[in-house]
C-alpha positions in Angstrom: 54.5 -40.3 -10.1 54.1 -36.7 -11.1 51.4 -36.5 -13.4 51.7 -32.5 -13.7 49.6 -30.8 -16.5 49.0 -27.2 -17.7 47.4 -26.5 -20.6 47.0 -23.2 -22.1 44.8 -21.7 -24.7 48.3 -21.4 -26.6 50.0 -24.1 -26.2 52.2 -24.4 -29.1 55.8 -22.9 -29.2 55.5 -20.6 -26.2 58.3 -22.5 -24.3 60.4 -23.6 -27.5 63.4 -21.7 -27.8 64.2 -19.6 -30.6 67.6 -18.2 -31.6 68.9 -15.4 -29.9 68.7 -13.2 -32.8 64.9 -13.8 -33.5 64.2 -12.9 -29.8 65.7 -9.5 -29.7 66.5 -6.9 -32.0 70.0 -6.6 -32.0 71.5 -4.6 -29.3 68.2 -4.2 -27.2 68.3 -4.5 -23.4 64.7 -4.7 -22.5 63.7 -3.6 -18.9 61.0 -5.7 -17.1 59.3 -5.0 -14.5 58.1 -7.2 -11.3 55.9 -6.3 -8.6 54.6 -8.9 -5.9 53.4 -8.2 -2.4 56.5 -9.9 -1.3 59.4 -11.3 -2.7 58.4 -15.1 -3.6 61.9 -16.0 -5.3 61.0 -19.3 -6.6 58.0 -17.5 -8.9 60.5 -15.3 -10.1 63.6 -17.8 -10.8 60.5 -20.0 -12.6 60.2 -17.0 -15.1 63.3 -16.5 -15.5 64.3 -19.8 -16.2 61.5 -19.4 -19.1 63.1 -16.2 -20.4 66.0 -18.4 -21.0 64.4 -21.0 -22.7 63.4 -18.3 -25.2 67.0 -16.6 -25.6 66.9 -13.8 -22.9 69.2 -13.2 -20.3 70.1 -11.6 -17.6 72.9 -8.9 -18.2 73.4 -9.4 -21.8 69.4 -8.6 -23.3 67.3 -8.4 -20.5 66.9 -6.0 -17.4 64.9 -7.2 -14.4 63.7 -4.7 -11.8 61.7 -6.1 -8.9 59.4 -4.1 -6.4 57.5 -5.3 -3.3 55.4 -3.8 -0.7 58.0 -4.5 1.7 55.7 -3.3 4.7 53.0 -0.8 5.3 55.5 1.8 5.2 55.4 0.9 1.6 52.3 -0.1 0.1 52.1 -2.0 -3.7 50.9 1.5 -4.9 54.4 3.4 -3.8 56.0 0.2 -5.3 54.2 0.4 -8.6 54.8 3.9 -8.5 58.6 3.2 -8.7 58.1 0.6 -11.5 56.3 2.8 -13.8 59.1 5.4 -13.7 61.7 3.4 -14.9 59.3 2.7 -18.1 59.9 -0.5 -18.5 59.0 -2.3 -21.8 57.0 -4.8 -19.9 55.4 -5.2 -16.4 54.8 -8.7 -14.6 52.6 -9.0 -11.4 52.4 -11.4 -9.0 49.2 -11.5 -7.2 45.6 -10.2 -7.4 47.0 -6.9 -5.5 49.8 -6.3 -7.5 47.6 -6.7 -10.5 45.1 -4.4 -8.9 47.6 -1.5 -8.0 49.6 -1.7 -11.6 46.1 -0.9 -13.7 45.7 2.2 -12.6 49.9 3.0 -11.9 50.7 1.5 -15.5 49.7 3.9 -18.5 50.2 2.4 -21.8 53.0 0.2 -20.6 52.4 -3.5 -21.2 51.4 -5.7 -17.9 51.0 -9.4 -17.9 49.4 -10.4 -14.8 49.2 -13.6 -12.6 46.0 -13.2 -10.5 42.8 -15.4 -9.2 39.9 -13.8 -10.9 41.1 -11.0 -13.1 37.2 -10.2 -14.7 36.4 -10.3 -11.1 38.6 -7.6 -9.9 38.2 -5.5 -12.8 41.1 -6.2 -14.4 40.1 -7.4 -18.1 36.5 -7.3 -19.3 36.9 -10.8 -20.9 39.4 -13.4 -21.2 39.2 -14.3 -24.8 39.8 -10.5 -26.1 41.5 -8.4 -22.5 41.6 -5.5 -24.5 43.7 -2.3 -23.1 47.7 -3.3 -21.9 47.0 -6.5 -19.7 46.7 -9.9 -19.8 47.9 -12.7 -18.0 47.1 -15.6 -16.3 44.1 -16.2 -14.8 44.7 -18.7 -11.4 40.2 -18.8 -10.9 41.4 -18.9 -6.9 37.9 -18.3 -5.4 36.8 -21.8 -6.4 40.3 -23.3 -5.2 40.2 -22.4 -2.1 36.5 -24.2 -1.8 37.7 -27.1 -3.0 40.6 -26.9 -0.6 37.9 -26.9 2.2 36.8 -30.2 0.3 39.9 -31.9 0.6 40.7 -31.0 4.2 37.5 -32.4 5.0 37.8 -35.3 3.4 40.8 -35.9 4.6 40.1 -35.1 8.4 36.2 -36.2 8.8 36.3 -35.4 12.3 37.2 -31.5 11.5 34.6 -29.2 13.0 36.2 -25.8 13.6 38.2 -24.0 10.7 39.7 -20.7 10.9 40.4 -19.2 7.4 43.7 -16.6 7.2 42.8 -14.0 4.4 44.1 -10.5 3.6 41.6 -7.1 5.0 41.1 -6.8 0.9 40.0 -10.1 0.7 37.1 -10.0 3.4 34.6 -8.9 0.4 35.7 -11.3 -2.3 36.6 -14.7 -1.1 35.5 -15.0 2.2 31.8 -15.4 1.6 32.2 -18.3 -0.9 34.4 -20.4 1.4 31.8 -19.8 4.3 29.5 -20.8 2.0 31.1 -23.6 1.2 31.9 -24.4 4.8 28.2 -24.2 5.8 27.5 -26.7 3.1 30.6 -29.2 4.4 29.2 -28.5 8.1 31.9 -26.9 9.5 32.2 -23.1 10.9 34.5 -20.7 10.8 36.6 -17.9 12.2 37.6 -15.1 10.8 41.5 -14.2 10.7 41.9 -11.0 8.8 45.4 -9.7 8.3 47.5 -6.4 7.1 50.8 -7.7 6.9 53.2 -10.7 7.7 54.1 -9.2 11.2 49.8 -9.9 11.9 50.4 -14.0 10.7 51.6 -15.2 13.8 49.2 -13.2 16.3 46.3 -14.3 14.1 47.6 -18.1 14.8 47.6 -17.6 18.6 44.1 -16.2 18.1 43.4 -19.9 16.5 44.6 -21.0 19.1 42.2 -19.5 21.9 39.8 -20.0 19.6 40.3 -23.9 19.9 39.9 -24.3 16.1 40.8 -27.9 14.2 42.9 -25.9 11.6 43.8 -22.6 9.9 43.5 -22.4 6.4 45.1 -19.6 4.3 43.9 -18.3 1.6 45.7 -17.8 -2.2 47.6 -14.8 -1.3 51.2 -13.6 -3.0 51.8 -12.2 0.9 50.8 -16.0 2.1 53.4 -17.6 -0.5 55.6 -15.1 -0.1 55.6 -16.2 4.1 55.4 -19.9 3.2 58.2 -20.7 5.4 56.6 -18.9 8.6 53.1 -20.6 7.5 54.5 -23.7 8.0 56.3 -23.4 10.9 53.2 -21.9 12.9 51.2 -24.6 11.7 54.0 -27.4 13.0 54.2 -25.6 16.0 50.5 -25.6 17.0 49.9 -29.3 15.9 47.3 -28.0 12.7 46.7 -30.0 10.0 46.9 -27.4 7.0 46.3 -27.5 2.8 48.1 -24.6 0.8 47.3 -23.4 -2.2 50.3 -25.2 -4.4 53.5 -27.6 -4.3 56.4 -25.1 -3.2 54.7 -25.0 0.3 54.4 -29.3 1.2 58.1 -28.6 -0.4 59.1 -27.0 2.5 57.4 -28.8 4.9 53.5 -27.8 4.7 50.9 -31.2 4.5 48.7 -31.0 1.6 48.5 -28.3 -1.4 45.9 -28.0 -4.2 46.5 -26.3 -7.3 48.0 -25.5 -10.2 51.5 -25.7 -11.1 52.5 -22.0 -9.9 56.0 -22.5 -11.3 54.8 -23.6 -14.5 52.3 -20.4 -14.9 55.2 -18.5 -14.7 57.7 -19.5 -16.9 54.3 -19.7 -19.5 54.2 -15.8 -19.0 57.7 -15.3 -20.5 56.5 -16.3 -23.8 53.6 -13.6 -23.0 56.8 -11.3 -22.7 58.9 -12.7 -25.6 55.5 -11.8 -27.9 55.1 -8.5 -26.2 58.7 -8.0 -27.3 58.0 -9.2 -30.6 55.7 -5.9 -31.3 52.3 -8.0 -29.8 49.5 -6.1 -28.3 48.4 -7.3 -24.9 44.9 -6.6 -25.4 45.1 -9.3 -28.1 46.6 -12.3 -26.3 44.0 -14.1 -24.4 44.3 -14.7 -20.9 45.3 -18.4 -20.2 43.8 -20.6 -17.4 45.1 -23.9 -15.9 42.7 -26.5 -16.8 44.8 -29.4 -14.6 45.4 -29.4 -10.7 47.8 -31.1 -9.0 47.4 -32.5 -5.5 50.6 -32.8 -3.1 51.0 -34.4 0.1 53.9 -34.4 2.2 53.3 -37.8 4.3 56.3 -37.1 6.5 54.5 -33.8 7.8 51.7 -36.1 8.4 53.5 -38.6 9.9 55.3 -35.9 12.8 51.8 -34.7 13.3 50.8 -37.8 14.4 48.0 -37.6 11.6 46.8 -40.8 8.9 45.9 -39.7 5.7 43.3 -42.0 4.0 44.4 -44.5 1.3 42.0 -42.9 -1.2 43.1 -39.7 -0.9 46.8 -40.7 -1.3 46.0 -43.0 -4.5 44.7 -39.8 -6.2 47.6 -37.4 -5.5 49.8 -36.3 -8.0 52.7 -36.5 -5.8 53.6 -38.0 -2.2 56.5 -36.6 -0.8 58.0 -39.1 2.1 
């Protein structure tokens, strides 16, 4: 059973879909921006499956113009760059950098964000009243990713050795609470720092020599958008791994814990649809997911040879055999 559950400070009417004439004013194409570390395709077919719902679509009212940080050629600042030039009406980010980078690219133009910890980063001063031209989602990954350690652990008692695969700009932010975290589940940990997705799989063969139980990435738009290669490294050297949400057990990962990702996103079209509608950012509060959803893909276990317990599989949201 899928027991699946987001629930907004909003909730009412944000996915309900109006007529086509009360979602546009007639003859309008609005331009949207999109910037993400990578392109994570499902995130953006989820939003603009929720544009739809609400009477926008592609070619006919609605312009969509994605940018990525393609590699370190290009960094999210040279992308967001090229976003604010073509003045879009609105601005959706993908990921605590892409956030990050559009505050100080953006001007007045609208942004509604999908990052971890958005007071944390300096994003909003408060959730309730963001103030300024953001506001978003707010995804509070920090404490996920502890409770990920949880789970692993739970799952695997005999775990000892964990190296966790973060971004260089996370080393300040959520590295120390998921040592922290580790010390207090009695595990240690190694350090895998990373610039890019050409780094990932040299930072799994350093796992390797390390002789480490498991590696562990952390909430990253670069991670989802490598889901695929995450995977397969973690197939190939035999590591039992949880992800931050669904699409990755989807495609072959073993455990994820989180919110709905897909659904966040098709919630921050009706954050568009208002801004359209002549709302101010700075008025619409940020929105947090308040149910999590555990996934485990028991055929992964199975082809790693591993045996999840019977209490852990009672309690997830969805087995996938």
């Amino acid at each position: 059973m899928d027991r699946r559950a987001f629930i907004g400070v909003a909730v009412g009417g944000l996915l309900a879909a109006p007529l086509a004439a009360e979602a546009q004013q007639a003859g309008k194409v609005y331009r949207i921006g999109w910037l993400s570390a990578g392109p994570i395709l499902d995130n953006l077919d989820a939003f603009r499956s929720g544009l739809r719902a609400l009477g926008y679509f592609e070619g006919h009212n609605i312009a969509i113009e994605p940018r990525y940080a393609v590699d370190q050629r290009k960094p999210l600042a040279v992308a967001a760059a090229e976003i604010v030039r073509i003045n879009p009406d609105v601005i959706v980010t993908d990921g605590n950098a892409a956030a990050a980078a559009m505050k100080s690219k953006a001007g007045s133009i609208p942004v509604v964000f999908v990052s971890g910890d958005p007071i944390g980063l300096g994003l909003i001063p408060s959730l309730s009243r963001p103030g300024g031209n953001l506001t978003g989602f707010a995804i509070v990954s920090t404490e996920l990713n502890v409770k990920r350690l949880e789970l692993l652990r739970e799952a695997f008692p005999r775990l000892a050795r964990i190296a966790v695969l973060y971004e260089a700009r996370q080393a300040m932010t959520m590295i120390p609470p998921m040592e922290a975290g580790a010390r207090s589940l009695g595990l240690t940990v190694t350090r895998l720092e990373v610039r890019g997705a050409d780094e990932i799989a040299p930072a799994f063969a350093l796992a390797l020599r390390e002789h480490v139980d498991t590696v562990m990435p952390v909430s990253s738009a670069l991670f989802d958008a490598e889901k695929r290669r995450l995977v397969r490294l973690a197939a190939q050297y035999h590591l039992p791994t949880i992800y931050e949400h669904r699409a990755f057990p989807q495609v072959g990962g073993l455990m994820s814990y989180g919110p709905d990702i897909h659904e966040v996103f098709r919630r921050v079209a009706g954050y568009v649809d208002k801004i359209f509608k002549g709302a101010s950012p700075g008025d619409l509060p940020v929105e947090q997911p308040t149910t999590f959803e555990l996934v485990i893909n028991l055929k992964t276990a199975k082809a790693l040879g591993l045996t999840i317990p019977p209490s852990l599989l009672q309690r997830a949201d969805q087995v996938i055999e």
